[in-house]
C-alpha positions as CSV (number, residue, x, y, z in Angstrom):
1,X,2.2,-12.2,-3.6
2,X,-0.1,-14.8,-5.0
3,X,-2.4,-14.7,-1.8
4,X,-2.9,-12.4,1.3
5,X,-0.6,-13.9,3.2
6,X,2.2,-13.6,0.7
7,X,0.8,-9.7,0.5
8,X,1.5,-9.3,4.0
9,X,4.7,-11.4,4.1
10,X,6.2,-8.4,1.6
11,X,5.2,-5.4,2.8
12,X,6.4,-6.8,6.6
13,X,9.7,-7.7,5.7
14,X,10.4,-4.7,3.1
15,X,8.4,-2.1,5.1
16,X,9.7,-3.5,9.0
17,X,6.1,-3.4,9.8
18,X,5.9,-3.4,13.7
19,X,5.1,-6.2,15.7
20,X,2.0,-5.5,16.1
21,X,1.0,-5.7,12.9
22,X,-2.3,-7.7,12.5
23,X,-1.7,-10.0,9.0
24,X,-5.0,-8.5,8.0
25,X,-6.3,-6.0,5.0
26,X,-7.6,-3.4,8.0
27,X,-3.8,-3.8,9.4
28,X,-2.6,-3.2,6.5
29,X,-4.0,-0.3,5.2
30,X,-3.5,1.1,8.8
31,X,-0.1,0.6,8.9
32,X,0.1,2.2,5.6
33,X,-1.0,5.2,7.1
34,X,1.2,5.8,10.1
35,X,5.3,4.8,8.5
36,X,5.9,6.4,11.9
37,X,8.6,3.8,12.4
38,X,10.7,4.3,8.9
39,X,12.9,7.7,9.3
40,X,12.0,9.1,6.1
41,X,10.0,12.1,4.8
42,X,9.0,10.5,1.5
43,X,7.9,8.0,0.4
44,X,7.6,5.7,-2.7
45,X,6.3,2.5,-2.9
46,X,6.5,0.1,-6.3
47,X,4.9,-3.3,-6.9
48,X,6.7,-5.4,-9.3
49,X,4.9,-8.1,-11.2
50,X,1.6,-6.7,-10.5
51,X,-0.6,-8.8,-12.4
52,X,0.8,-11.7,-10.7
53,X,-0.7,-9.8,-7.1
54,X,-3.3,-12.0,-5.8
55,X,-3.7,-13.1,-9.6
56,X,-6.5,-16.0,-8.1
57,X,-8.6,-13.7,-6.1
58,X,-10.4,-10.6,-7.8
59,X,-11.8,-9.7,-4.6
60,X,-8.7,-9.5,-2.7
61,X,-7.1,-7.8,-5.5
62,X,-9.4,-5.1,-5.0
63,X,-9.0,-4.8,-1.3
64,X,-5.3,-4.7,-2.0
65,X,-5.6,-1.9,-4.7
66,X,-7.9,-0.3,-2.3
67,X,-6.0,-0.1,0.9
68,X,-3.3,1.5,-1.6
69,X,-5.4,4.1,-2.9
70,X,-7.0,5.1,0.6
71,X,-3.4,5.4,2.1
72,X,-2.2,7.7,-0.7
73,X,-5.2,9.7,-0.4
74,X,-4.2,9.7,3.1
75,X,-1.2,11.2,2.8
76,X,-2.0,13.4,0.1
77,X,-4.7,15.4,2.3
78,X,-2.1,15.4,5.0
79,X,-1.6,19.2,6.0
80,X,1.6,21.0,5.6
81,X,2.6,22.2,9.0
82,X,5.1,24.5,9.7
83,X,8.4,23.4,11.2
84,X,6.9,19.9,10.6
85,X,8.0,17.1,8.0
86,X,4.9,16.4,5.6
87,X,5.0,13.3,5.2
88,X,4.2,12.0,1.4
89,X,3.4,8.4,-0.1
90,X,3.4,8.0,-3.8
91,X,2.2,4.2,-4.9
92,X,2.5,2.6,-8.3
93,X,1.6,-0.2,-9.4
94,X,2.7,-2.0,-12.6
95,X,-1.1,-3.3,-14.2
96,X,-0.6,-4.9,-17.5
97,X,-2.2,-3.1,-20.2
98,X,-4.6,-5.8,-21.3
99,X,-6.6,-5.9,-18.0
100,X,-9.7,-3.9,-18.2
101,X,-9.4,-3.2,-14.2
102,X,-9.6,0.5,-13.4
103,X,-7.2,2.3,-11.3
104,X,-7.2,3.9,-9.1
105,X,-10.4,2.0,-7.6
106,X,-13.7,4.2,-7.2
């Protein structure tokens, strides 16, 4: 995942994002926030290699780290229905411990 596209490449072929997918960051993080299509009630999500994510673009690293946060956040205010499956995303990611880059993103 040294660049967007290799971003989007992943989570399309390990996620089975729909067709319509848009190969963009706004795509992304919407797509992040439905799962509709994957029959599961939970959710957990790992990034291996993390600091090699977008390691040549700090910007796009943020966007990445930010569509992350915003679709946990998501799911986490999701409200519990009764009779309904509540759906719930948990994301790591691996950051090295020498990088001074906060997480979650403010």
């Amino acid at each position: 995942m040294v660049d967007s596209d290799g971003v989007f490449a992943q989570f399309y072929e390990h996620l089975h994002l729909p067709d319509y997918f848009g190969w963009n960051w706004d795509a992304l993080r919407d797509c992040l926030q439905d799962l509709g299509w994957i029959p599961a009630s939970h959710f957990l999500l790992t990034v291996d290699d993390a600091e090699s994510a977008l390691s040549g673009s700090p910007e796009e690293r943020a966007i990445f780290y930010q569509a992350l946060t915003d679709a946990a956040r998501y799911w986490a205010a999701k409200p519990e229905l009764p009779g309904q499956k509540r759906p719930h995303s948990e994301y790591f990611c691996c950051l090295p411990r020498r990088r001074r880059e906060r997480w979650p993103p403010s």
